[in-house]
NULUM-506114 format. One record per atom (N, C-alpha, C): residue in three letters; x, y, z. Coordinates in pm, whole numbers, padded with zeros to 5 digits, always signed. Layout:
BEGIN
ALAXYZ/...
END
This chain:
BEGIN
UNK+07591+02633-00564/UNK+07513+02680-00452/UNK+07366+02700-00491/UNK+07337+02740-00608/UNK+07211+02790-00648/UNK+07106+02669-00672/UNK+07190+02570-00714/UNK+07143+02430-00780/UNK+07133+02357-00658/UNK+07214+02340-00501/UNK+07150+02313-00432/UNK+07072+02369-00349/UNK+07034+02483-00363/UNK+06865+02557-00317/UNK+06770+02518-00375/UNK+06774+02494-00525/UNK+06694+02489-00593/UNK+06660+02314-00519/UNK+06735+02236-00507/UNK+06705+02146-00423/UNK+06626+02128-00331/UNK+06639+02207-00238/UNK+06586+02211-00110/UNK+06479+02292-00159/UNK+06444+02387-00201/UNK+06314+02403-00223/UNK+06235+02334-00275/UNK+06245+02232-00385/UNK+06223+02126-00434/UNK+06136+01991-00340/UNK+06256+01992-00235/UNK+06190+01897-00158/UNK+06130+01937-00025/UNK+06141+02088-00016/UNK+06039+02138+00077/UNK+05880+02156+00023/UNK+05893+02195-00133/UNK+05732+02188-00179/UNK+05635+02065-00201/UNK+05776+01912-00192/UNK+05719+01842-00212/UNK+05656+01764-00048/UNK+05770+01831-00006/UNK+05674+01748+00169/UNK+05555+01852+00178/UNK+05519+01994+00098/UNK+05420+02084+00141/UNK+05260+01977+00068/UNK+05318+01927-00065/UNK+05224+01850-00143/UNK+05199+01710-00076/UNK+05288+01654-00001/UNK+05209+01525+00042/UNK+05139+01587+00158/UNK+05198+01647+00243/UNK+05095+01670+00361/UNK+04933+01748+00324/UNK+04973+01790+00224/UNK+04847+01861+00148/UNK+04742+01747+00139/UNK+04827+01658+00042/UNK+04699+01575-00012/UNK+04712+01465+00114/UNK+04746+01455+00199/UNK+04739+01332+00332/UNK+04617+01433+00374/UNK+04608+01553+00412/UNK+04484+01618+00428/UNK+04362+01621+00404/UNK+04369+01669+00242/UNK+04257+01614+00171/UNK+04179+01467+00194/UNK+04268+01412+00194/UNK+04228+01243+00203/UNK+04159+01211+00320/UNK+04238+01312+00462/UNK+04116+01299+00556/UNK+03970+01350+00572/UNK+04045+01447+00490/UNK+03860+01536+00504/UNK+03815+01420+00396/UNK+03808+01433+00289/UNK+03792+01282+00233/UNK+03694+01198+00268/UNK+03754+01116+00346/UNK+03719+01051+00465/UNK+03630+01059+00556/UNK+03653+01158+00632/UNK+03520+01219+00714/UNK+03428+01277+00657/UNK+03424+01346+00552/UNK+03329+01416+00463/UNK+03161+01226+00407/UNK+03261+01153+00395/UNK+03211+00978+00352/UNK+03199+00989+00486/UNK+03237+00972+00560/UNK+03149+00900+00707/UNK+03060+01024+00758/UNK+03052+01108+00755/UNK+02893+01197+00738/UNK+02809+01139+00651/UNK+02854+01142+00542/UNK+02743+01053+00470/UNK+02617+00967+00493/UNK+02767+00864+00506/UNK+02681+00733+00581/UNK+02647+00701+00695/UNK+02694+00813+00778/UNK+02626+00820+00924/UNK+02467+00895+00884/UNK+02475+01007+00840/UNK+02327+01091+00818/UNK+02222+00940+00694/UNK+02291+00841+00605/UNK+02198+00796+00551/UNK+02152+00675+00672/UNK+02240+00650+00747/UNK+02201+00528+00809/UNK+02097+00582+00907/UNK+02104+00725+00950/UNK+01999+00788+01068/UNK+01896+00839+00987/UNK+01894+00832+00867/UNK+01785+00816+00811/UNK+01698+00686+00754/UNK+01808+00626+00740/UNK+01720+00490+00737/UNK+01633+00455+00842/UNK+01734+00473+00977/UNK+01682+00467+01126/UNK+01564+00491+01146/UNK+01544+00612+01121/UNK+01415+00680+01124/UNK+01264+00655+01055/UNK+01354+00586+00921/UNK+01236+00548+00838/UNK+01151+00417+00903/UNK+01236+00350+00910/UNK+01215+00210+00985/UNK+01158+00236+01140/UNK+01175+00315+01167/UNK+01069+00334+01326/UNK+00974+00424+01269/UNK+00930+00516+01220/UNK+00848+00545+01160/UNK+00723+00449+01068/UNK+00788+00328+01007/UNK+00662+00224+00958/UNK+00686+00139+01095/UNK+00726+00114+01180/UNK+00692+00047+01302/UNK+00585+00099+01365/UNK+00607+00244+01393/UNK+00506+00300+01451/UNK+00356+00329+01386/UNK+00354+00329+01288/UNK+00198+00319+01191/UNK+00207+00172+01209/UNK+00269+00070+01156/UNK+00260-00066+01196/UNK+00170-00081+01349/UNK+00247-00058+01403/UNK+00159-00046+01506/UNK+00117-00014+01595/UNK+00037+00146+01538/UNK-00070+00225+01551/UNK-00205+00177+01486/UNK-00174+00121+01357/UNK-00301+00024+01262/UNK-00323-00103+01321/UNK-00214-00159+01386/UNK-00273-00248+01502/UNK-00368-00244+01584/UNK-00315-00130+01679/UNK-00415-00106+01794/UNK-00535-00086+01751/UNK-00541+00027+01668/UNK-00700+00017+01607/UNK-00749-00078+01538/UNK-00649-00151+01467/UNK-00785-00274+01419/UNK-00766-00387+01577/UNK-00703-00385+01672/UNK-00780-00489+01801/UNK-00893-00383+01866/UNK-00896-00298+01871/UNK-01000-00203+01949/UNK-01128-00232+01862/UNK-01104-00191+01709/UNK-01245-00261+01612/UNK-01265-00395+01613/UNK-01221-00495+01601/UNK-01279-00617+01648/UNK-01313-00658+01778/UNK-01269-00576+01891/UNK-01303-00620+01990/UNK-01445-00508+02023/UNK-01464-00410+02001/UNK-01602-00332+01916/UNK-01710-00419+01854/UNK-01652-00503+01743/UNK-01734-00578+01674/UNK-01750-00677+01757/UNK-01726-00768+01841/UNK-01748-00850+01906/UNK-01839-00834+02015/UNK-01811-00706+02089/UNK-01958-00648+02141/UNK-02026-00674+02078/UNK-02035-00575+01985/UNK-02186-00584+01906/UNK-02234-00666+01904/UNK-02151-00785+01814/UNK-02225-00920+01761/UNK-02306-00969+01884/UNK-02241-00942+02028/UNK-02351-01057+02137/UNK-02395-00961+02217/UNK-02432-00846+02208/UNK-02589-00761+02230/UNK-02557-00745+02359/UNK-02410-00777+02428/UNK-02439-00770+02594/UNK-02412-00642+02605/UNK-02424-00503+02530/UNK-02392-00365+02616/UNK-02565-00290+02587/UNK-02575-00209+02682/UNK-02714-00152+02758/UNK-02743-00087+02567/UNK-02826-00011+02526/UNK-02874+00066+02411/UNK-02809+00191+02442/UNK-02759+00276+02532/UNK-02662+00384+02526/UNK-02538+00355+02520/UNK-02483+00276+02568/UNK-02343+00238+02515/UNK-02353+00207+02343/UNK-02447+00082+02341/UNK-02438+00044+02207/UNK-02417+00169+02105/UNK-02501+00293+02138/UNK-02477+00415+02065/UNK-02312+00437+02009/UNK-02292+00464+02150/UNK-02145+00482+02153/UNK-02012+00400+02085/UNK-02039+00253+02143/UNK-02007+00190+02062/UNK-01953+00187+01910/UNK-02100+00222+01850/UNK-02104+00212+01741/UNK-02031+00340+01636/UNK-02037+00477+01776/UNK-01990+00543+01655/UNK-01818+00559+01671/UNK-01768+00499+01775/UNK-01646+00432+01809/UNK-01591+00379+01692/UNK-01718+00285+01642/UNK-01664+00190+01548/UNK-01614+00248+01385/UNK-01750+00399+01407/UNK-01706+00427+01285/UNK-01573+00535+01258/UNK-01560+00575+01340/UNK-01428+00639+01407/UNK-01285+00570+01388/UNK-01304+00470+01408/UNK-01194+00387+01383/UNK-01205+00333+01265/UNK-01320+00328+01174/UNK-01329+00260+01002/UNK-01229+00365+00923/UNK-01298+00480+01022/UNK-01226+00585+00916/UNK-01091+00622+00939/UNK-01001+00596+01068/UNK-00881+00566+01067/UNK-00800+00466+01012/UNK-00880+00354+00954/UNK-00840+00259+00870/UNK-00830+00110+00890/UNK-00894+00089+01033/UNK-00938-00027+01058/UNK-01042-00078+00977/UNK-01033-00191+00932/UNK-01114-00300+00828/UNK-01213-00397+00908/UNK-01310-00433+00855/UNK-01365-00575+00943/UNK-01321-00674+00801/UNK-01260-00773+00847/UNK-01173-00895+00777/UNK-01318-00930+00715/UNK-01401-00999+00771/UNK-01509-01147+00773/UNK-01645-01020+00745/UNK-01653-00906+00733/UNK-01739-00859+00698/UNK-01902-00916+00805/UNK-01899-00951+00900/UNK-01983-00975+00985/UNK-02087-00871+01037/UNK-01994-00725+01104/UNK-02092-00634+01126/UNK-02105-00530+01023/
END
C-alpha cells in the first residue's frame, strides 16, 4: 500500500514539473517576443527619425538654392534683397550648403 502511494505521488509531482516547465517555456517565449517587438519599434523609430532630418535638410537646402537663384538675377527690390539675404544666412547655419559655391 505504501509503495503504491509512493507511486502516485511520484507521478503527481511529475505532472506538477512538466506543467511547471510547459510554463516557463511560455513566459519564455513571450518574455523573446517583447524583445523583439520593443527592438523592432525601435528600429522603427530610428529610421523615421533619419527620414525626417533627411528631409528637413532637404527643404532647407531647396529654399537656399532657390534664395541663391534670386540673388544671382537681381530681380527682388533692395529691401527684400535685405531679407533675402539674411534668410540665406539663416539657413547656412541650419546646414544648408551652396554646392557650386556661386553666391
Amino acid at each position: 500500500m505504501e509503495n503504491n502511494n509512493y507511486l502516485i505521488y511520484s507521478i503527481y509531482r511529475m505532472s506538477l514539473l512538466a506543467r511547471h516547465s510547459k510554463m516557463q517555456t511560455k513566459q519564455l517565449q513571450f518574455m523573446n517576443e517583447q524583445i523583439e517587438a520593443r527592438a523592432a519599434r525601435h528600429q522603427n523609430i530610428t529610421i523615421r527619425n533619419q527620414w525626417m532630418q533627411a528631409k528637413t535638410s532637404k527643404n532647407y537646402q531647396t529654399e537656399y538654392d532657390r534664395i541663391r537663384s534670386h540673388l544671382e538675377n537681381n530681380i527682388l527690390p533692395h529691401e527684400t534683397k535685405e531679407k533675402v539675404k539674411h534668410r540665406k544666412r539663416d539657413l547656412e547655419a541650419l546646414g544648408a550648403r551652396a554646392i557650386d559655391k556661386i553666391v
